[in-house]
C-alpha positions in Angstrom: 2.6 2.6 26.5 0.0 0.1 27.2 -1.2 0.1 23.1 2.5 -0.8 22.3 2.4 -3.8 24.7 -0.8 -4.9 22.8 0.4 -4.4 19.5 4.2 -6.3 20.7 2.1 -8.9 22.5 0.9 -9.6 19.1 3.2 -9.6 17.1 5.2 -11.7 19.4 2.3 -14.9 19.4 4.3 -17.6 17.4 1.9 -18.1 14.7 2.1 -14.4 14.2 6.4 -14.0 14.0 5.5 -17.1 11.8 3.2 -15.0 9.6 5.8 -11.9 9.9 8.8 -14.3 8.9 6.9 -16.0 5.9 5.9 -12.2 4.4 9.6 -11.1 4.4 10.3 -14.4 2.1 7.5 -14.2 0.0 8.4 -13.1 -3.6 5.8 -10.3 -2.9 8.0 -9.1 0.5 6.7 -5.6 1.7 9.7 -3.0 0.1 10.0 -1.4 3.8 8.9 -1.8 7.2 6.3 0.9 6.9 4.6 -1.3 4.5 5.3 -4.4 6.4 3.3 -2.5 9.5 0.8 -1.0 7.5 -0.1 -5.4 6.1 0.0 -6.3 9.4 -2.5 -4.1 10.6 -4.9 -4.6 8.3 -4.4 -8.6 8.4 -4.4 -8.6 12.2 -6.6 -5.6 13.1 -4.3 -3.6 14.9 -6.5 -0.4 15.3 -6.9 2.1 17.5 -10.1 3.6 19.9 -10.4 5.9 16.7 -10.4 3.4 14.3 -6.6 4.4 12.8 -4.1 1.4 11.8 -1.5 1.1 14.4 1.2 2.2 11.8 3.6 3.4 14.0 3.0 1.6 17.1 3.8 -1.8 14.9 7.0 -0.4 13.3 8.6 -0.2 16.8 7.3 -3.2 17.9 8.7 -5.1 14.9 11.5 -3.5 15.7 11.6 -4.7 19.1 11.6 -8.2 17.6 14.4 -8.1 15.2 16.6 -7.1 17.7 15.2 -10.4 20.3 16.6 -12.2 16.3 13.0 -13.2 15.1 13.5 -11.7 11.9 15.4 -9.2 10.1 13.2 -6.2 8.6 14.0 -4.4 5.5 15.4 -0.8 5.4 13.0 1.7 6.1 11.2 4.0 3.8 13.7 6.4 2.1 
């Protein structure tokens, strides 16, 4: 639990909700919010002890966020 705290702790500085807001309005805008984790990420270095992207630790975390109304998130992967 304490690497998803990290990882929402984040996510949840105001430069980065800024960063997360201005990729969802970008022309370029991640199709899901699989890709949008997988960005983030690599552009903030959310890794683990093993050296493995934070995939699914990010996706709840964004989550997390759009429902405190930072953003909305585009549909998941189909």
């Amino acid at each position: 639990m304490q690497v998803q705290n990290q990882v929402k702790r984040t996510l949840s500085k105001l430069e980065n909700v800024e960063l997360i807001r201005q990729m969802l309005s970008s022309p370029e805008a991640p199709p899901h919010r699989t890709a949008l984790a997988a960005q983030l990420c690599q552009q903030l270095g959310l890794i683990d002890a093993r050296g493995k992207s934070q995939h699914s630790t990010c996706v709840r975390a964004l989550r997390e966020l759009e429902k405190q109304g930072h953003f909305v998130l585009p549909p998941p992967a189909q």
